[in-house]
C-alpha positions as a Markdown table, in Angstrom:
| # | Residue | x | y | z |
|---|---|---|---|---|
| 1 | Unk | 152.7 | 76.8 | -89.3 |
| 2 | Unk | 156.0 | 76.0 | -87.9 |
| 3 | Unk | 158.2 | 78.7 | -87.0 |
| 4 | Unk | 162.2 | 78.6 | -88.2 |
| 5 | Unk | 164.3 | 76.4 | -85.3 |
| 6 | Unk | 160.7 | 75.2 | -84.3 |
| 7 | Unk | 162.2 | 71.4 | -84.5 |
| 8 | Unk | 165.8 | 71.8 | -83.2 |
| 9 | Unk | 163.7 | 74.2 | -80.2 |
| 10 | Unk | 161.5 | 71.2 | -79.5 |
| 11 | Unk | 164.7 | 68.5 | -79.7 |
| 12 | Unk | 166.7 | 70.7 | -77.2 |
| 13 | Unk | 163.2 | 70.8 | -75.0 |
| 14 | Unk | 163.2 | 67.2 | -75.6 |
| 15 | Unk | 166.7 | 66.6 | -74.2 |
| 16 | Unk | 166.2 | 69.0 | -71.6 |
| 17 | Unk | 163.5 | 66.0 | -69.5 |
| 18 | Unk | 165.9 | 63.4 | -70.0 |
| 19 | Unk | 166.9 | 61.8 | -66.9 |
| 20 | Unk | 171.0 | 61.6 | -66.5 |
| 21 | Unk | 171.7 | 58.9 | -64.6 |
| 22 | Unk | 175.0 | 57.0 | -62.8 |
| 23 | Unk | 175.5 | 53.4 | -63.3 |
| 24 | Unk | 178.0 | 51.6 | -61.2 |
| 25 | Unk | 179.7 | 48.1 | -61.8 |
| 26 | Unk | 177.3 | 45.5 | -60.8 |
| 27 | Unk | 178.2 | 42.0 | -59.8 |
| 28 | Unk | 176.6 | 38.7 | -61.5 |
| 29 | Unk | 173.2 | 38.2 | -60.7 |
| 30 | Unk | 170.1 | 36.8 | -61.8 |
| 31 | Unk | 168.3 | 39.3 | -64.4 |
| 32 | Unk | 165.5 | 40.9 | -62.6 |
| 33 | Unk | 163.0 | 39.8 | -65.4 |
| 34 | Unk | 164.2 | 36.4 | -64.8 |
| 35 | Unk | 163.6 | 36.3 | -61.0 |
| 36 | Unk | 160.2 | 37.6 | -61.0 |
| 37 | Unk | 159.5 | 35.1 | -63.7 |
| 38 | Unk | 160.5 | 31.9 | -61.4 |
| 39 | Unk | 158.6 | 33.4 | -58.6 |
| 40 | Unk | 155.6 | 33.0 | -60.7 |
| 41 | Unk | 155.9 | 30.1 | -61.6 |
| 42 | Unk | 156.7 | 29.0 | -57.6 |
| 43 | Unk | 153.0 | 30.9 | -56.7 |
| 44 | Unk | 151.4 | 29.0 | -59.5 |
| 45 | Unk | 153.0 | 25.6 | -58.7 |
| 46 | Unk | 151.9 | 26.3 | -54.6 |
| 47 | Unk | 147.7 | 27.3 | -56.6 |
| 48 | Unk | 148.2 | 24.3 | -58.7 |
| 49 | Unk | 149.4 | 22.2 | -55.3 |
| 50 | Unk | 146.5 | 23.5 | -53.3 |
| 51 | Unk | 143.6 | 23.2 | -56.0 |
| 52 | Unk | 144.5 | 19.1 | -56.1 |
| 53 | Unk | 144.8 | 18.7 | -51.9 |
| 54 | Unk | 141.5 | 20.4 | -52.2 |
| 55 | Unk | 140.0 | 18.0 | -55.3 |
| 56 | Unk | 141.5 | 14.8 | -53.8 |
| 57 | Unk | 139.3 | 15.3 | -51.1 |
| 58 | Unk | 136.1 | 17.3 | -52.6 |
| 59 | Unk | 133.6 | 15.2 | -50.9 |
| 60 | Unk | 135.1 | 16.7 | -47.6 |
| 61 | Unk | 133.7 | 20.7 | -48.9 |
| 62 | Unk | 130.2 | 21.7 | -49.2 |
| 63 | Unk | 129.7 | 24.2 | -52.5 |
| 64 | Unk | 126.6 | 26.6 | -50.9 |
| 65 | Unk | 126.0 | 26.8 | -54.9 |
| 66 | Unk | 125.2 | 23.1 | -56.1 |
| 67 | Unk | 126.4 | 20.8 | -53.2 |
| 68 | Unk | 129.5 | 19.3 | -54.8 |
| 69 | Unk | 133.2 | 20.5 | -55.8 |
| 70 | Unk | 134.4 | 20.1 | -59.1 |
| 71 | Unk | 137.6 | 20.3 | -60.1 |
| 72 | Unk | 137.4 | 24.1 | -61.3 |
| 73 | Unk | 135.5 | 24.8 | -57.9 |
| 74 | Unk | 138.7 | 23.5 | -56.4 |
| 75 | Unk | 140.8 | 25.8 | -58.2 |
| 76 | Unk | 138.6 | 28.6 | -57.2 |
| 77 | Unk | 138.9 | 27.7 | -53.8 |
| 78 | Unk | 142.6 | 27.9 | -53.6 |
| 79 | Unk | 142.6 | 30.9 | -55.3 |
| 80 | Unk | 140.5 | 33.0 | -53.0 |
| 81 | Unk | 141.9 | 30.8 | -50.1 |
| 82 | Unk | 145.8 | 31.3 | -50.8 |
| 83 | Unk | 144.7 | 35.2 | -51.5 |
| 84 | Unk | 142.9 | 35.4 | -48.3 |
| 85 | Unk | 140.1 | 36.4 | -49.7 |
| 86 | Unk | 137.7 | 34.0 | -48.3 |
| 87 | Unk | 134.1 | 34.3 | -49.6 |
| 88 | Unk | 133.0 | 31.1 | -47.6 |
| 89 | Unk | 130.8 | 29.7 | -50.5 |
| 90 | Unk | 132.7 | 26.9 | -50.3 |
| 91 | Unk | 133.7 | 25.3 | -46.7 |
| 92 | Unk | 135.5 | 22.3 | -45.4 |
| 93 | Unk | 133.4 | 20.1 | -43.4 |
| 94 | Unk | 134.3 | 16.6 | -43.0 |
| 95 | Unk | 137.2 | 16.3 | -40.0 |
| 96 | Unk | 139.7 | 15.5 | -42.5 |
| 97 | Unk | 139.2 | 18.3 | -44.8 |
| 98 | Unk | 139.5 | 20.6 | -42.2 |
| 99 | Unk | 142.7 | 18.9 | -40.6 |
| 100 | Unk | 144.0 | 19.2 | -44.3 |
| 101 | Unk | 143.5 | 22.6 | -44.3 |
| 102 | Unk | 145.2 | 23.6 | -40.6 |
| 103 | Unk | 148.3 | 20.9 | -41.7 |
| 104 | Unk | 148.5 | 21.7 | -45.7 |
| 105 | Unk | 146.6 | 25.0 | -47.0 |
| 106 | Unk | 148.1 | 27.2 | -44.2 |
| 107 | Unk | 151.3 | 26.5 | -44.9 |
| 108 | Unk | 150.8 | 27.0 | -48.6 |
| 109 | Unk | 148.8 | 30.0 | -47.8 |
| 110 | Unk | 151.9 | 31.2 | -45.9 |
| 111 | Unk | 154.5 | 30.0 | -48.5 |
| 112 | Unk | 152.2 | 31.6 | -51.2 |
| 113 | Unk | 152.1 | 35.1 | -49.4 |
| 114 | Unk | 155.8 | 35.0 | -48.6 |
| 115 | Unk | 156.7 | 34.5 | -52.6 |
| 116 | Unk | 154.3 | 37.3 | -53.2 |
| 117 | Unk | 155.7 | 39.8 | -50.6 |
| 118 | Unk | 159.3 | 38.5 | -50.7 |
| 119 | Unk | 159.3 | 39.5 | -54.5 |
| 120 | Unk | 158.1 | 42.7 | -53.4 |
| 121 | Unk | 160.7 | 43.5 | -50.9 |
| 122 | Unk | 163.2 | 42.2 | -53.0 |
| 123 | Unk | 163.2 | 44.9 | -55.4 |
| 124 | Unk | 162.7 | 47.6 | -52.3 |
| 125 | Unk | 165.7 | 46.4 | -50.7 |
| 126 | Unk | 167.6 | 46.3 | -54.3 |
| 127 | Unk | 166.2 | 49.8 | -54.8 |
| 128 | Unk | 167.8 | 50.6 | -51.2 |
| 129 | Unk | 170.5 | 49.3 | -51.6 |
| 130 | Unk | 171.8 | 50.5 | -55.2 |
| 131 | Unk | 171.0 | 53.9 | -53.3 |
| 132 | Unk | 173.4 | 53.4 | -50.7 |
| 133 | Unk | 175.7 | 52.1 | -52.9 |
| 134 | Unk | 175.5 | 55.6 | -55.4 |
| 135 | Unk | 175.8 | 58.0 | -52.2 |
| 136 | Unk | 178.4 | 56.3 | -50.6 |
| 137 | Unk | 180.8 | 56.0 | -54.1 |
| 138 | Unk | 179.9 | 60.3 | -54.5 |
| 139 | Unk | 181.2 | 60.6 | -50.6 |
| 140 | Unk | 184.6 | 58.6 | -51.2 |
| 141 | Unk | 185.3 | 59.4 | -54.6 |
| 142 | Unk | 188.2 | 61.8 | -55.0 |
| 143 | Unk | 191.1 | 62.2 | -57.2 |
| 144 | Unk | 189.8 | 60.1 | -59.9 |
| 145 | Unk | 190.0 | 60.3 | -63.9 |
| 146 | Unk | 186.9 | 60.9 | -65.7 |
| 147 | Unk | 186.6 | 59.8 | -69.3 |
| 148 | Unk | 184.3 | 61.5 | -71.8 |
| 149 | Unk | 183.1 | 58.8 | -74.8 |
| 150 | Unk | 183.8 | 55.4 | -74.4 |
| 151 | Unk | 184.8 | 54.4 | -78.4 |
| 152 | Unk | 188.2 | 53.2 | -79.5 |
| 153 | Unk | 189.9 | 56.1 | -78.1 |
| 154 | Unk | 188.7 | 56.7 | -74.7 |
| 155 | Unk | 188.5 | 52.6 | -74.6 |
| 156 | Unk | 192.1 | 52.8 | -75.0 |
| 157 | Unk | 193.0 | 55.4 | -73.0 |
| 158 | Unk | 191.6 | 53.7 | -69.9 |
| 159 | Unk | 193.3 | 50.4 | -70.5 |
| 160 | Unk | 196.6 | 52.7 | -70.5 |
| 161 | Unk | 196.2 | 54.6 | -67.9 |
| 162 | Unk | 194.4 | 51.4 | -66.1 |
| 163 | Unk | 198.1 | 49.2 | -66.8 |
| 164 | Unk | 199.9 | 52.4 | -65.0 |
| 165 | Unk | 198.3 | 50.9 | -61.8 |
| 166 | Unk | 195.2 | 53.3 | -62.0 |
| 167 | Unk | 192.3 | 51.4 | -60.2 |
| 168 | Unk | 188.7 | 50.8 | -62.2 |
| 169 | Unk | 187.1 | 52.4 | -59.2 |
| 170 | Unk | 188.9 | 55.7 | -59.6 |
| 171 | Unk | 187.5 | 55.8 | -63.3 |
| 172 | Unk | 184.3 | 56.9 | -64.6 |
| 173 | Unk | 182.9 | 57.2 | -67.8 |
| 174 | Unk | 180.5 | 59.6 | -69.3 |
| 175 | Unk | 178.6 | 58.9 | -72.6 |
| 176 | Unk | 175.5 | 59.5 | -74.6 |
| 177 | Unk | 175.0 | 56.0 | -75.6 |
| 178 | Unk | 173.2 | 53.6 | -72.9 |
| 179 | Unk | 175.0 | 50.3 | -74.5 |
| 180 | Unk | 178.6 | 52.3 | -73.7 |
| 181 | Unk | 177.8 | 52.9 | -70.7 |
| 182 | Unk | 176.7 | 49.0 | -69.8 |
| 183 | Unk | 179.7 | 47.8 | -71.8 |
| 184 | Unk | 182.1 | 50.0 | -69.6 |
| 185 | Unk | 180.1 | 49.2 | -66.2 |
| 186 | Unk | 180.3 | 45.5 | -67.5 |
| 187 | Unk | 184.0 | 46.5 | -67.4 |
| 188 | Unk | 183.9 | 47.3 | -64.0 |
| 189 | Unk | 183.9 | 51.0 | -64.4 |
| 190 | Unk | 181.4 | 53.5 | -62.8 |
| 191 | Unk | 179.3 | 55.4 | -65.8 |
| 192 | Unk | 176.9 | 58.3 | -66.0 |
| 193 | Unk | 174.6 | 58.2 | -68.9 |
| 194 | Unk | 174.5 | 61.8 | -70.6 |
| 195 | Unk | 175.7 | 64.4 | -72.6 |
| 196 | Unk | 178.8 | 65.6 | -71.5 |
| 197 | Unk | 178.5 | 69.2 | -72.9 |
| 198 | Unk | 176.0 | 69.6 | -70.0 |
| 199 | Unk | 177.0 | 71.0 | -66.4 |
| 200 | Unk | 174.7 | 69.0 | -64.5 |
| 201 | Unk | 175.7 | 65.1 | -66.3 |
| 202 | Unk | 179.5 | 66.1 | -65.6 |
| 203 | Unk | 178.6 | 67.1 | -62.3 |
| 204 | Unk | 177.0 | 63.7 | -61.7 |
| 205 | Unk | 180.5 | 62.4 | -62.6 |
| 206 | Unk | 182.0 | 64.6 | -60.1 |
| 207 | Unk | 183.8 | 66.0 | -62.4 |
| 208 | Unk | 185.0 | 69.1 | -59.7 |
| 209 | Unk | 186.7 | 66.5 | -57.6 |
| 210 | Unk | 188.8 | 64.6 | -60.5 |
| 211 | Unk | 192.6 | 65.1 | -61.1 |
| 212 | Unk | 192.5 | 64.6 | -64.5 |
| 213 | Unk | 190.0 | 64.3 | -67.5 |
| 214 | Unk | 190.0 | 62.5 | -70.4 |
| 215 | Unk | 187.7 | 63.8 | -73.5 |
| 216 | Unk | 187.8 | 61.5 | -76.6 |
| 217 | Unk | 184.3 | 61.9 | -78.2 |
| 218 | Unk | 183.2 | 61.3 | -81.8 |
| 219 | Unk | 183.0 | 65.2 | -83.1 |
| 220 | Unk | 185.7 | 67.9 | -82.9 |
| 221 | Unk | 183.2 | 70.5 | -81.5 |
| 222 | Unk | 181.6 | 68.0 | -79.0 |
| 223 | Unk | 185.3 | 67.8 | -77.7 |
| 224 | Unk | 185.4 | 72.2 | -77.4 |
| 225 | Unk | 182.5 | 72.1 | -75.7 |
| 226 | Unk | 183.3 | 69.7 | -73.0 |
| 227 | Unk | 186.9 | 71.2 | -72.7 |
| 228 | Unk | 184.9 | 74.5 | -72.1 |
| 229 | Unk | 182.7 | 73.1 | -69.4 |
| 230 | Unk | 185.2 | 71.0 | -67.8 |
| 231 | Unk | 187.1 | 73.3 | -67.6 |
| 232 | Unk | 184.6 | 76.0 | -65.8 |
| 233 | Unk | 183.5 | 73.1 | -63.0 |
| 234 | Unk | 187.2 | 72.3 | -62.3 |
| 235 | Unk | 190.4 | 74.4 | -63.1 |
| 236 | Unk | 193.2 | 72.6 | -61.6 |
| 237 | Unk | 192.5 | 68.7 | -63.4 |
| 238 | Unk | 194.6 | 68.0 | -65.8 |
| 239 | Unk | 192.4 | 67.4 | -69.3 |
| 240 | Unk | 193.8 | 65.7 | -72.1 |
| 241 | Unk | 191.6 | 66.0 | -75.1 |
| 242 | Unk | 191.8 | 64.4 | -78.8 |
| 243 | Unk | 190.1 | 66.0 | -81.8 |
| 244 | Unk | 190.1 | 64.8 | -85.2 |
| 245 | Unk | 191.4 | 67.7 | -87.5 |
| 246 | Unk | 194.5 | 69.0 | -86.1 |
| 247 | Unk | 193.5 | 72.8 | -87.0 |
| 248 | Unk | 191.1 | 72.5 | -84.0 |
| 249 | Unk | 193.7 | 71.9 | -82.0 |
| 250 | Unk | 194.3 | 75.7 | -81.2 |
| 251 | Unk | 190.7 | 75.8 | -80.1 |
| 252 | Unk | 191.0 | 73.2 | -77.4 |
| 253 | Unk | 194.1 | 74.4 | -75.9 |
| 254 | Unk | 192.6 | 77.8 | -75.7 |
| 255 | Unk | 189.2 | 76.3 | -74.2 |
| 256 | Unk | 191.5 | 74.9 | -71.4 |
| 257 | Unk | 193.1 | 71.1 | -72.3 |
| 258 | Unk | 196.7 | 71.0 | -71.1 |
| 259 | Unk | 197.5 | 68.5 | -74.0 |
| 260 | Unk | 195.2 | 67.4 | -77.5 |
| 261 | Unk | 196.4 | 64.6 | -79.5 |
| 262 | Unk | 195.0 | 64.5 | -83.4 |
| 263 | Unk | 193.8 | 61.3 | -83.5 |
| 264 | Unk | 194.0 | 61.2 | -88.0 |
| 265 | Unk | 197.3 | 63.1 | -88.0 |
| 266 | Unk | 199.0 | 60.8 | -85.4 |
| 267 | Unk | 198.1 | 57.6 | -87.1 |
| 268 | Unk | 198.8 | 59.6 | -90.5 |
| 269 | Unk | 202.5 | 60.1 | -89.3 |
| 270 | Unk | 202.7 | 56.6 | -87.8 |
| 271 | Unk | 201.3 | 55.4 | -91.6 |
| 272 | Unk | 204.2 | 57.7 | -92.8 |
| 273 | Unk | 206.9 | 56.2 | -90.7 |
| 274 | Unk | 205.8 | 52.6 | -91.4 |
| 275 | Unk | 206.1 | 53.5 | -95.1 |
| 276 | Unk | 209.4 | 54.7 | -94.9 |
| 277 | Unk | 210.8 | 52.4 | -91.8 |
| 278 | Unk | 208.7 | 49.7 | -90.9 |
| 279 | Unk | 211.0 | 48.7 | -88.5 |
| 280 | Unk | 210.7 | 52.3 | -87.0 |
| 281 | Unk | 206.7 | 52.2 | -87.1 |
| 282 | Unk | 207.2 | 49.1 | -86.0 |
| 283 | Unk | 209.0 | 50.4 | -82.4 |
| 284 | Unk | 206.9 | 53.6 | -82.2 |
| 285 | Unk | 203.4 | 51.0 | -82.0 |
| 286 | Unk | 205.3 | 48.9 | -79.6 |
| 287 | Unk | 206.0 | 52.7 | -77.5 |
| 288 | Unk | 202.3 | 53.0 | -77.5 |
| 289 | Unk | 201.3 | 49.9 | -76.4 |
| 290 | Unk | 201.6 | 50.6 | -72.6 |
| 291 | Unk | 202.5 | 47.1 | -70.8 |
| 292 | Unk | 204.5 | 45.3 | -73.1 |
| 293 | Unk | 208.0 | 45.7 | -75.1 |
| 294 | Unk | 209.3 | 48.7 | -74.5 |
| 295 | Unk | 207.4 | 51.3 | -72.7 |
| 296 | Unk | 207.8 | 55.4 | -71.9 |
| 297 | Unk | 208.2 | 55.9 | -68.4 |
| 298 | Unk | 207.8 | 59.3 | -66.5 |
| 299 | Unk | 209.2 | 59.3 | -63.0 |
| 300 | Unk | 210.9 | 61.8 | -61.0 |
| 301 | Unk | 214.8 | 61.7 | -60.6 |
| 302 | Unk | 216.3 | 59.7 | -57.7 |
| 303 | Unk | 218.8 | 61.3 | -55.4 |
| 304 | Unk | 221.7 | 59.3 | -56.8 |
| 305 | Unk | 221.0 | 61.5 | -60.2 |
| 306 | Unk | 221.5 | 64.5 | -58.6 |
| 307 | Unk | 224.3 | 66.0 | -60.4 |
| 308 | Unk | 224.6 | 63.5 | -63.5 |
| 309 | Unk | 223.7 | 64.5 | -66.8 |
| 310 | Unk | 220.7 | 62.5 | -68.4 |
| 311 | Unk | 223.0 | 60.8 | -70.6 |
| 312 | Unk | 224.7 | 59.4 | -67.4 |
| 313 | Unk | 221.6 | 57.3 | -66.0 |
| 314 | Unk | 221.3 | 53.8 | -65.7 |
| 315 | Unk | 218.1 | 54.7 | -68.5 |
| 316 | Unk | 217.2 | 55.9 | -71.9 |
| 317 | Unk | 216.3 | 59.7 | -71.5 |
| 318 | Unk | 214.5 | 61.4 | -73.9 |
| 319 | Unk | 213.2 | 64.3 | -71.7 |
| 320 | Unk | 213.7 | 66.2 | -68.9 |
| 321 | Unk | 210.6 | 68.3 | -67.6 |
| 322 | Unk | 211.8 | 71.1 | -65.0 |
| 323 | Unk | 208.8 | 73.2 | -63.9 |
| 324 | Unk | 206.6 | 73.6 | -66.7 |
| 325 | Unk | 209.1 | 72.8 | -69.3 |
| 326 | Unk | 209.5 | 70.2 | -71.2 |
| 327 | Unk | 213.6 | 69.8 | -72.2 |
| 328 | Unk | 215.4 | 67.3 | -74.8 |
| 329 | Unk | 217.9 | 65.3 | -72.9 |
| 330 | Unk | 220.5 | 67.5 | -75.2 |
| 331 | Unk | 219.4 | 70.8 | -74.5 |
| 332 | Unk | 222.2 | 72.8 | -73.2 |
| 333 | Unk | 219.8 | 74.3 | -70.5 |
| 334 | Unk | 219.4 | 71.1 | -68.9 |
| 335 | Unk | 222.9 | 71.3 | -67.8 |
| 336 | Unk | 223.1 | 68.2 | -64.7 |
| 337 | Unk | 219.6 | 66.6 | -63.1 |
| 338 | Unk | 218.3 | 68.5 | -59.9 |
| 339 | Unk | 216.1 | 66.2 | -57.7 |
| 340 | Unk | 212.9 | 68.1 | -58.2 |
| 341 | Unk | 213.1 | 67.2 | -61.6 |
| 342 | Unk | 211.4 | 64.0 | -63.6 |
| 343 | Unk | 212.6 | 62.1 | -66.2 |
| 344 | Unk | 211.0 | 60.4 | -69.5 |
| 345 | Unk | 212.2 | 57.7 | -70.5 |
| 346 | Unk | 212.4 | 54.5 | -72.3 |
| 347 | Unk | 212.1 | 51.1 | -70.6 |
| 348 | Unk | 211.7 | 47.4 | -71.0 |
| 349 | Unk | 207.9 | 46.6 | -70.0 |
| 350 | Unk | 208.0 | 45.0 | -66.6 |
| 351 | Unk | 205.0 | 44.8 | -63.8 |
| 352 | Unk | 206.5 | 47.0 | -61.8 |
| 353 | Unk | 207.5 | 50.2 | -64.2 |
| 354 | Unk | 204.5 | 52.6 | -64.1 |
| 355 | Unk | 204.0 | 56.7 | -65.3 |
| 356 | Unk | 204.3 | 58.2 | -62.2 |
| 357 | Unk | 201.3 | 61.3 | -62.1 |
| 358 | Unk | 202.7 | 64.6 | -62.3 |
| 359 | Unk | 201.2 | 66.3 | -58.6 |
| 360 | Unk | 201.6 | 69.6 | -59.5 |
| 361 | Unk | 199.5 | 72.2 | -60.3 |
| 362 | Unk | 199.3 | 73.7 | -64.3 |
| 363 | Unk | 199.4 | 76.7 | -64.9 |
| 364 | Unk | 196.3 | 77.7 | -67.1 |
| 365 | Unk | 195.7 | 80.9 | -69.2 |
């Protein structure tokens, strides 16, 4: 007789021996399955080689069975010879079956053993050296955005925040799904296979050491509970979150994301807009499109802006942020630009305009 929550007891125990585990970019090589497969078939060409030296001159060996060497006795020679194994039931005698064997079967004895071994030590040193390669990225990894779910939304909220001039090896990716996970390392993006709700997998993406966090799963409460422990493991990253239903939205902030986008009610409003000026939802895509057309730009004010008003900039203000607040460029409060302040702004796409990260620390409830 089960007992109630006997199965989701067992599933939880079940995810519980799962092994998390970090998967870096890897450069193009040869599948594993594949080398092993041509070393094969070198050792068997190398048997194949030695069993016909050996048959080609079977008068030469003396079979302690029956006298003579057949063509399968040859075979069985090279076998046991290329293996050292050496039973000595079958012998060279003649002087040219023994020079064959100091000129021709040592050296395919040698070649043999060094296919053998090499394949060996080949997937040692690979072992070794993907090792070396995982503690040294954890010892010089610092500062870097980690990115929970790797569907549309957290795909495009790398590419964004990857045209902004963010390197791929300050990004890592965290998701459930093994086939995410090689698509973004494909991408050239580190990735630790896990559930992200979990301490230990976010740990694994040092998560305590980023500056800010990006959680875009598939399920509203997934997102909570990764805000929650995000939040715990580091409390001065800056976590951006994006939840489905918008009356979630509360939840996050209060578990500790410093902004949450509605992913259905933003492209509900952007439908809207469309609808009623598809011109206008035609220039609010092109705003969220980072790299091309026109693009918003947050940098902080230069010193020959100190004093104007944001309408007297060489840009297109929209906002002025001043400590922790975010003004309109007509809010009488903004009064003329100071120099600690930073602007947001709307500018023709060009290499060289990029969102400027916001250094300071936010304050959290």
């Amino acid at each position: 007789m089960k007992l109630p929550g006997h199965d989701a007891i067992a599933r939880q125990a079940d995810e519980h021996l799962v092994t998390h585990r970090v998967k870096l970019p890897r450069k193009v090589v040869e599948r594993p399955i594949r080398q092993v497969v041509k070393r094969l078939v070198m050792a068997l060409a190398v048997l194949v080689a030695t069993a016909l030296i050996v048959y080609a001159d079977h008068e030469g060996y003396h079979d302690n069975a029956d006298g003579s060497v057949s063509l399968l006795d040859a075979f069985y020679y090279a076998t046991v010879t290329l293996s050292t194994t050496g039973y000595g039931d079958i012998t060279p005698v003649s002087d040219g079956a023994r020079l064959t064997n100091i000129f021709l079967i040592t050296p395919l004895r040698v070649l043999f053993l060094i296919i053998l071994v090499g394949t060996t030590l080949e997937v040692l040193t690979e072992r070794t050296r993907e090792e070396w390669r995982l503690n040294r990225w954890r010892s010089v990894l610092r500062d870097h955005t980690v990115v929970v779910g790797f569907g549309t939304k957290g795909r495009s909220a790398i590419q964004t925040v990857c045209a902004t001039g963010l390197k791929k090896e300050q990004v890592v990716v965290v998701d459930p799904s093994s086939k995410a996970i090689d698509a973004a390392t494909a991408e050239g993006y580190a990735g630790v296979i896990g559930d992200a709700t979990r301490s230990e997998v976010l740990k694994r993406a040092e998560v305590h050491k980023a500056r800010q966090i990006i959680i875009a799963p598939q399920r509203d409460d997934t997102a909570v509970l990764v805000t929650l422990t995000a939040r715990q493991l580091n409390r001065g990253a800056k976590i951006v979150a994006a939840v489905r239903e918008e009356e979630n939205a509360p939840l996050l902030r209060q578990s500790g994301a410093d902004a949450v986008i509605t992913s259905s009610g933003a492209a509900g409003r952007l439908l809207g807009l469309s609808v009623l000026s598809p011109a206008a939802g035609m220039v609010m895509e092109d705003l969220i499109q980072q790299g091309s057309g026109l693009d918003l730009v947050e940098r902080p004010v230069v010193r020959a802006e100190v004093g104007k008003t944001p309408r007297q900039t060489d840009d297109l203000v929209l906002s002025v942020v001043r400590g922790h607040r975010v003004l309109g460029y007509d809010d009488p409060s903004v009064g003329t630009l100071q120099l600690t302040d930073r602007l947001i702004t709307i500018v023709r796409a060009t290499p060289g305009n990029q969102v400027t990260p916001d250094t300071r620390p936010l304050p959290h409830g």
